[in-house]
N, C-alpha and C positions, 0 to 999 in steps of 0.2 A: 527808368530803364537803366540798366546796368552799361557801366563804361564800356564792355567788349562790344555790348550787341550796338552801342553805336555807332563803333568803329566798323560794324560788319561792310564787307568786301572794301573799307577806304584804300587799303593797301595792295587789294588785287584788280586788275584789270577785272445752269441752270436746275437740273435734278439731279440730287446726292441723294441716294442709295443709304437705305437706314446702319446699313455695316460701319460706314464712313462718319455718320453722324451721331452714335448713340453717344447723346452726353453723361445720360447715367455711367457706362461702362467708362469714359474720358475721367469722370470726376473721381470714381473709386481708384484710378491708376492713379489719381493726382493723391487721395488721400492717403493712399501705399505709401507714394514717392514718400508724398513728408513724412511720416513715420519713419522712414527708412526700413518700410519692411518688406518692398517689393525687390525680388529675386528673377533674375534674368534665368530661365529651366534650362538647367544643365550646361551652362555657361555658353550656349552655341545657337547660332540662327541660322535662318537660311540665307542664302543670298545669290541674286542673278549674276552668273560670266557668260561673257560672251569671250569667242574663240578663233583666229584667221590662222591655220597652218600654212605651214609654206609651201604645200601639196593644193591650195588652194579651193580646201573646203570651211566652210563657217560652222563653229559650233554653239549653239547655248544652251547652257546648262545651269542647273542648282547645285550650290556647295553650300555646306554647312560647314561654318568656319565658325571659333572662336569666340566668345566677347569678353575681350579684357578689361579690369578692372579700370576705370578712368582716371586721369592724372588728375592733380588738383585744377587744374585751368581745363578740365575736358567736362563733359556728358554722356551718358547712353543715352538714346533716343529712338522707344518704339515708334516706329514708321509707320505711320496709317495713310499713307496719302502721299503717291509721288504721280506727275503726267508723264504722258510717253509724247515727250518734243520731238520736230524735227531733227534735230540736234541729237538727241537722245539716239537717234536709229543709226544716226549714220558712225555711232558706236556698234549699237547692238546687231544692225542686221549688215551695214556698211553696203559694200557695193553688188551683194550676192542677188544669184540670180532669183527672183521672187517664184519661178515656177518651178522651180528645184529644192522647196522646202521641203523636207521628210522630218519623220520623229519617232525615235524609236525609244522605248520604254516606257516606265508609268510611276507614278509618283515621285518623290525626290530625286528619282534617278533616270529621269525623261531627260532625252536627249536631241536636240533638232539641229538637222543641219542641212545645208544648201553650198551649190557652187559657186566660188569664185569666179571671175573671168581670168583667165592668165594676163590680162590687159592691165589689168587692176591690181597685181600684185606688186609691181615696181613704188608706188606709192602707200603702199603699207607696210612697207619693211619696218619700219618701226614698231609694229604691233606683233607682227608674224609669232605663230607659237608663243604668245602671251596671253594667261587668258587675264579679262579684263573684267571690272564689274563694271556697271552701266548706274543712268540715271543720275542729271546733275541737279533736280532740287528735289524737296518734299518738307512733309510737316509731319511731326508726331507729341508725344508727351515725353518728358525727360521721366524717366525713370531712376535715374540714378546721377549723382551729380560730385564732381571733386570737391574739395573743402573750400576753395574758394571760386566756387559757383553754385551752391546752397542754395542761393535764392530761384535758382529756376528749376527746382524742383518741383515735381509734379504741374508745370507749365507747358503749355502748347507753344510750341518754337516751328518756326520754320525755318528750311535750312538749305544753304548752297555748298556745292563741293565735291560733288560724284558721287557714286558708291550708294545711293539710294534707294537701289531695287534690292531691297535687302529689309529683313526684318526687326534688325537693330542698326544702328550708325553710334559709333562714337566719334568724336569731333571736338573741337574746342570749342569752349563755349563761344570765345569772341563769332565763329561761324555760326552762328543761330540767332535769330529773330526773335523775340517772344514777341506772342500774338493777343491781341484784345482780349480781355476775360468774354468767353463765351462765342470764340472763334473755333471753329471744326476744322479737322485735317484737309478735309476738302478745300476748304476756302482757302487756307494757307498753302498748300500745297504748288499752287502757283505762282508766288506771289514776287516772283524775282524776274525768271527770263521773260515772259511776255511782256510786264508791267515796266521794265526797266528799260526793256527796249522800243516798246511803243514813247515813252518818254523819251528817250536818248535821240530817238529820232527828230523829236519837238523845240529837243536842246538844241540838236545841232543845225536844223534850221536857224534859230537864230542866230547862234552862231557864227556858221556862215553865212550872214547875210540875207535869206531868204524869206520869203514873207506867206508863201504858202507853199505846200508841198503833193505829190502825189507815191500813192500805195499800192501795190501788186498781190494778189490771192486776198483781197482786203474783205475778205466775208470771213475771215479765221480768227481765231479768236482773239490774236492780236491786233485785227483790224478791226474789230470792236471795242477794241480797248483803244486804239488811236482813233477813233469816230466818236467816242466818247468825250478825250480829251482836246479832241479840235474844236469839237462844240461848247463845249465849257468855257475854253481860253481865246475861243474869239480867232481860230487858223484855220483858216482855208484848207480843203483838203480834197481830191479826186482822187477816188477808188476805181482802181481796174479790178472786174471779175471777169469767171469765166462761163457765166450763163444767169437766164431770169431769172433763176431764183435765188442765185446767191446775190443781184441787184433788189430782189424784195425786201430778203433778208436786213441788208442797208438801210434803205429805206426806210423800213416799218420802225429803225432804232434812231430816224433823223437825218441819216449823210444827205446832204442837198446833191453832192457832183458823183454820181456815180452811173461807170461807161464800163458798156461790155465788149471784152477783145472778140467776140465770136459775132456781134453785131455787122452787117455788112456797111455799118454806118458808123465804125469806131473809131477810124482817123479824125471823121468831122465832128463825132461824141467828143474826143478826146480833146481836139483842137479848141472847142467851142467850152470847155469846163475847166482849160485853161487858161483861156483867153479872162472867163468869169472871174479865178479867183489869184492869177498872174502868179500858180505855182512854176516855181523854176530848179527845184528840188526833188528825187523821187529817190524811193527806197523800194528794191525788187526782190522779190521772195523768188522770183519766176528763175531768174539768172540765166538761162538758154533760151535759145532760140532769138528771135528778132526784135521780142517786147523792147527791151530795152533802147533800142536803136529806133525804135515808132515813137518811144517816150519823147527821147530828145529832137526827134523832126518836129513832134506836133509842138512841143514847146516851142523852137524855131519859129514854126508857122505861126503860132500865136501872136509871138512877141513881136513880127514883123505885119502883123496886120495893124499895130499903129504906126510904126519907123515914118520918119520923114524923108528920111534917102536910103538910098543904095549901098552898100558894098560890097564886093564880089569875095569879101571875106564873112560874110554872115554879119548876125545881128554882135554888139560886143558885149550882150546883156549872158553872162557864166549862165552854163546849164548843167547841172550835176546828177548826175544817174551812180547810185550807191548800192551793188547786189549785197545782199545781205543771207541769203538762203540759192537754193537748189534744187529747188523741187523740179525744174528740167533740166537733165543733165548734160543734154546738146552742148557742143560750144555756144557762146555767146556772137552774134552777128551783128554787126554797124553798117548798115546805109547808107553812107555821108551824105547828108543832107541838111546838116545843121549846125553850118560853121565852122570859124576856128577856137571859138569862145565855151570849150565842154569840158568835160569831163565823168568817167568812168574808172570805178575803185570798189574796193570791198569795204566794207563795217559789219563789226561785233561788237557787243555790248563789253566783254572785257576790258579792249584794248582802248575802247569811249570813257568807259569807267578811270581807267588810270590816267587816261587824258587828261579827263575834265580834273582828277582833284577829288581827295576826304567830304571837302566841304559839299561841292555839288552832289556827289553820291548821296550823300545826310541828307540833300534837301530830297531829292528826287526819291528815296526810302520811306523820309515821312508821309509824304504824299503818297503813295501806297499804302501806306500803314492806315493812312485816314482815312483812305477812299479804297478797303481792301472790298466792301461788299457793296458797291455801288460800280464806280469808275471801271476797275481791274476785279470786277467778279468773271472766274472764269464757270464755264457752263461742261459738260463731260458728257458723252454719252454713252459711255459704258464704264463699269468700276469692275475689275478684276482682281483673281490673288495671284500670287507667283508663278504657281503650277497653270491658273488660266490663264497669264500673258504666253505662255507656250503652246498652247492650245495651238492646231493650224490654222484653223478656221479665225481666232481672233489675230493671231500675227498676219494673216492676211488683211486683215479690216486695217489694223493699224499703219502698217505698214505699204498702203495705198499714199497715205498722208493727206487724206480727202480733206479739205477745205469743210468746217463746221463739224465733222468729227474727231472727237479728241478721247482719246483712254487714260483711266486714272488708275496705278495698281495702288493698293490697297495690301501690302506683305504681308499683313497681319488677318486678314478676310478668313475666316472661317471655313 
């Protein structure tokens, strides 16, 4: 592997669709590249913005913008394969009201848009009449390469850094991955935000001190990806879902502790799967409403069902509750009922990244790298082009953020 790609990010904080996987069509891009005879049509792609005026409507749209020729240390990179993250929306669609989506036109020049809430505007000034593009990873083939990045020519890379939903990226090379011979856009396509942060979270249990931990909306696909790597490496781990099925789901992939908040039996679920694997760490996707504050009672309760005595100050064993997502937008609520010994904070895999350090990044990268179609295989259940991520009908599916459905655009999809 080439020095950039091992440097990538040191310095910064199930069924694939035949469109996704034709390796025949993968392999002839690859034989172009090397020759150097594949030509970007017309020097321009498409590419998804999205739009907040300060009138406080959302716009998204397709531009066709530019592809310039790439510096010596850059790439082109056809983009066959980017997810639609949590993260990803709250670019693209942000805080608009979901039943206020319209669309009006038709092919590259379809336009959708929805209101803002005037409540929501004071926190977007920064973006206000910007428009933005979207999508912070994906995977494609280099197409084209600087003089001193030749060697990833005609390679499948995957790649972090924005700007994704788009039909071409150029970038620097050091920001790109090359992927296993015989990896597909699909596979690669996620291979950063869920993977590093199901990880980062395993880091930082140890960390701080922790010896097992608990997980929120843990039926998605990053809680498969952390149910994976708890059972692997021997960690303890309790999954909160939010109904039977996504506790099957679990299940049938091995999670031993796993409790449902709709249960009329959650607090004693939870207290008692606690008590099992002595988590005193949780990481919340939920962020609203009360979860968090049930988390660190029931760990309380747990931990004082062995105590020897009393104190009218709670148990002194740290309890750490870490939002990390949004998917309920409510303020967040605490209960006091669990001491003086707690704590509540945010974490992002960025600001983990630059924390930990070059070296830890490298380690937690390979292991991805190793374990990209096993461990951190993500699964999709629907693959879209550009003009279909706008569709209404699919901006609404996505943009539910349903726990086991995930969309993959696909720019380049026919």
């Amino acid at each position: 592997m080439r020095r950039g790609a091992r440097n990538f990010l040191s310095e910064r904080p199930g069924a694939t669709p035949p469109e996704i996987d034709d390796v025949q069509q993968v392999a002839g891009i690859a034989r172009a590249a090397d020759r150097g005879e594949f030509k970007v049509a017309d020097k321009t792609g498409l590419q998804l913005r999205s739009l907040i005026t300060k009138s406080g409507e959302l716009e998204i749209s397709l531009k066709r913008i530019a592809i310039p020729e790439p510096a010596a240390d850059e790439v082109v990179v056809r983009v066959e394969g980017t997810p639609i993250n949590p993260s990803d929306l709250g670019l693209l669609t942000g805080p608009a009201d979901p039943a206020s989506f319209k669309s009006t036109g038709s092919g590259d020049d379809v336009v959708v848009t929805a209101k803002v809430p005037e409540a929501a505007l004071a926190g977007l000034a920064a973006r206000l009449d910007e428009s933005m593009p979207v999508g912070n990873e994906g995977a494609g083939v280099v197409v084209k390469a600087g003089s001193s990045a030749a060697e990833l020519n005609g390679k499948m890379v995957a790649m972090i850094g924005g700007a994704m939903y788009a039909q071409y990226r150029v970038l620097k090379a050091s920001d790109c991955l090359p992927l296993p011979d015989g990896t597909t856009a699909a596979e690669g396509a996620s291979c950063f935000v869920n993977p590093l942060t199901s990880l980062g979270m395993t880091e930082t249990m140890r960390r701080e001190g922790h010896k097992a931990l608990v997980h929120t909306a843990a039926a998605s696909n990053l809680g498969q990806m952390l149910n994976k790597i708890c059972l692997k490496d021997g960690i303890g781990l309790v999954n909160i879902v939010r109904n039977a099925e996504q506790a099957k789901l679990l299940r049938d992939i091995g999670a031993k502790h796993v409790v449902d908040s709709t249960a009329a039996t959650f607090t004693a679920d939870l207290t008692q799967a606690l008590v099992e694997t002595g988590a005193t760490i949780a990481f919340d996707a939920i962020g609203g409403g009360k979860l968090a504050g049930q988390i660190l009672n029931a760990m309380e309760a747990a931990i004082n069902k062995t105590a020897t005595s009393y104190s009218r100050y709670g148990s002194n064993v740290h309890k750490q509750v870490y939002i990390y997502g949004g998917l309920d937008t409510r303020p967040t609520e605490l209960s006091r009922g669990f001491g003086m010994a707690w704590g509540i904070g945010g974490w992002l895999l960025f600001p983990f990244l630059m924390k930990v350090g070059p070296e830890t990044g490298a380690r937690l990268r390979q292991r991805v790298v190793a374990e990209l179609k096993t461990t951190f295989a993500s699964h999709y259940t629907k693959v879209v082009s550009l003009h279909e991520a706008l569709q209404l009908d699919n901006l609404a599916a996505y943009n539910k953020r349903a726990t086991g459905e995930k969309f993959l655009i696909n720019p380049n999809k026919g």
